[in-house]
C-alpha positions in Angstrom: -10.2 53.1 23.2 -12.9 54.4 21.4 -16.6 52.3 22.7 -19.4 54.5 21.0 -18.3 53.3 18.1 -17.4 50.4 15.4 -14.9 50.8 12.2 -15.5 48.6 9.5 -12.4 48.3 7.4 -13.7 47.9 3.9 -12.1 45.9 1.3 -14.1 46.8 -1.6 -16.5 44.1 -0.7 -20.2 43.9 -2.1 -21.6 42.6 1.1 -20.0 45.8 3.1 -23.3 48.0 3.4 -25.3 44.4 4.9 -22.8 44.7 6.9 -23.1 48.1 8.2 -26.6 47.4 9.1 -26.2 43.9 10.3 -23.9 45.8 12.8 -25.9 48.9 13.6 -28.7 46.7 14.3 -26.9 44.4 16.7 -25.6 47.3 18.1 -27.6 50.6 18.7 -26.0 52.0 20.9 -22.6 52.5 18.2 -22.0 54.4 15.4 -21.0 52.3 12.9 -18.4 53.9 10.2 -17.1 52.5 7.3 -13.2 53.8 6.0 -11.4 52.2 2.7 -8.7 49.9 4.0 -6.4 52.1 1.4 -7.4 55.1 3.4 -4.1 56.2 4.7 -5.3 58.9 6.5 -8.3 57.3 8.3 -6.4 54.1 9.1 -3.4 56.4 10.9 -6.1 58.2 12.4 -7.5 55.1 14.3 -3.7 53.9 15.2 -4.3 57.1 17.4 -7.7 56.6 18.7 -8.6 53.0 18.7 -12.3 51.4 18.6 -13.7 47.9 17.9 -12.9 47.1 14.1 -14.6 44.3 11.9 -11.9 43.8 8.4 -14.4 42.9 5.8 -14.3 40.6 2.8 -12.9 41.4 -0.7 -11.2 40.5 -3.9 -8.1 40.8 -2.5 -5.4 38.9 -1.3 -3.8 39.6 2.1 -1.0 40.7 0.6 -2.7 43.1 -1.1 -4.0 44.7 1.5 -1.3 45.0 3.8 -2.7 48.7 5.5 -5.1 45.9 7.3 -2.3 43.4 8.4 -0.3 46.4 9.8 -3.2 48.1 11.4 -4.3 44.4 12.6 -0.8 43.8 14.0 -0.9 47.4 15.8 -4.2 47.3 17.6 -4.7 43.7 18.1 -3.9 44.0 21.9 -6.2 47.1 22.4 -9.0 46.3 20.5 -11.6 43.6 19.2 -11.5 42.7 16.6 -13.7 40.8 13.9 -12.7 39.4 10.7 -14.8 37.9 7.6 -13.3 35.8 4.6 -10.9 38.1 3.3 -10.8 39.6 7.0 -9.9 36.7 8.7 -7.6 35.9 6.4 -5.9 39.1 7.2 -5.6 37.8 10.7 -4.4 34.0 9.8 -1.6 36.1 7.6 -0.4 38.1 10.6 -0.3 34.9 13.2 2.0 33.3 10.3 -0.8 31.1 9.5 0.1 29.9 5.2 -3.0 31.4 2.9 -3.5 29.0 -0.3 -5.8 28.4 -2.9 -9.5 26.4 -1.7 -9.4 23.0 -2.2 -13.3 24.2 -2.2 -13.9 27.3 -3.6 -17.6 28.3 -3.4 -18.9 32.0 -4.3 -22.5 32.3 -3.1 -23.0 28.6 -1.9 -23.6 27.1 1.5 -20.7 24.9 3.0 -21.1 22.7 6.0 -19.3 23.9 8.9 -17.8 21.7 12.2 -17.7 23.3 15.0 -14.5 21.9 16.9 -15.2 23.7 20.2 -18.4 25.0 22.4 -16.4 28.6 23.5 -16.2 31.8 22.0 -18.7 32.7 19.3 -19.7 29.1 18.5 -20.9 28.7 22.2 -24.4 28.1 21.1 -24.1 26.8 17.4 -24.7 22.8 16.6 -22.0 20.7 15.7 -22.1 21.1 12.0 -24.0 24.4 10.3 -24.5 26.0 7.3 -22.5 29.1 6.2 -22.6 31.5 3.3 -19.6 30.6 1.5 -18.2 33.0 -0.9 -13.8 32.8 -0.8 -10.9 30.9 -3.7 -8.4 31.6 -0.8 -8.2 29.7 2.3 -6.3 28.8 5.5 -5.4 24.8 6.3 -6.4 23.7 9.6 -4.0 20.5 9.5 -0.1 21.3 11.0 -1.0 25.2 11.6 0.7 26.3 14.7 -0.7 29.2 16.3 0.6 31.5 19.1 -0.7 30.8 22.8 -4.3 31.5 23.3 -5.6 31.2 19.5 -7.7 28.2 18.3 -9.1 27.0 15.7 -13.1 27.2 16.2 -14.6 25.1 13.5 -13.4 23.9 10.1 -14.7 22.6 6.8 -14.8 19.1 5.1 -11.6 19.9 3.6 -10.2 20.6 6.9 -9.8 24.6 6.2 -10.1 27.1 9.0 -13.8 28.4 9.1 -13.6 30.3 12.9 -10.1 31.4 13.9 -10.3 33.0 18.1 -8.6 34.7 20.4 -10.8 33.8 23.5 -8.4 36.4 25.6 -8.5 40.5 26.1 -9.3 41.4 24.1 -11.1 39.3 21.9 -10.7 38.9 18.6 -12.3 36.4 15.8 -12.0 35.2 12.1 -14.9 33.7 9.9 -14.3 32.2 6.6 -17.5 32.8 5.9 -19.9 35.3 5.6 -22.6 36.0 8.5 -24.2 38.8 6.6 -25.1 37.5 3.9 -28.2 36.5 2.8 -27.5 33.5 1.8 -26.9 32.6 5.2 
């Protein structure tokens, strides 16, 4: 596995390039490269050498992007692995975890998040927070059944996953929302 650098896996999303630098800033010490998740020959070329990915948002449906749920499925074990809105999606999708319509859907809005457990990336957030909210599609957090080792982090009023983990090795995490925004 690749460590100098970071893939983001870009979904067409406007909020890709904050992103880029909301990563490269957080981490100096990486390259941070950006390939189209409809990039055949960039995602094969990562099957072969693997580094930290983050699946980004987008107007797409997990379906429709189904290069990142294969590529997801494929490294998953060998990688970290970061994914926002449509991203983590992409991850509940894989784990065989139903993706419906929002009972609450909110495109540049804050929604109050509650954090269900003090691990993993939430380790120092309050209870409840504020996130960017921008997503139609989500995940229910009520009878989801998850393999071993995956939780659900934190959730919204309308009980829909908002921080999906994999606290083992390596890690991996889903946000509903969107940290890079500005909004947030």
């Amino acid at each position: 596995m690749q460590t100098d650098k970071i893939v983001i896996v870009d979904h067409y999303d406007s909020f890709t390039y904050n992103l880029k630098h909301w990563l490269q800033w957080h981490n100096q010490d990486k390259s941070v490269e950006i390939i189209a998740f409809d990039d055949c020959e960039a995602i094969g070329a990562l099957l072969h050498n693997p580094c930290p990915l983050v699946l980004s948002a987008g107007p797409h449906t997990p379906q429709e992007a189904a290069p990142t749920q294969e590529l997801f499925c494929a490294l998953r074990a060998q990688v970290p692995i970061l994914g926002i809105c449509l991203g983590m999606q992409i991850i509940c999708a894989a784990l065989g975890v139903s993706i419906r319509k929002s009972k609450s859907p909110l495109h540049g809005r804050r929604r109050m998040v509650q954090r269900l457990c003090a691990t993993g990336i939430l380790a120092d957030m309050p209870d409840t927070f504020a996130v960017a909210a921008y997503n139609s599609l989500a995940a229910s957090a009520d009878d989801v059944s998850l393999p071993a080792g995956w939780s659900v982090s934190a959730v919204s009023a309308e009980r829909e996953i908002q921080v999906l983990e994999y606290l083992g090795n390596p890690p991996i995490c889903g946000v509903q929302f969107h940290p890079e925004s500005f909004l947030a």
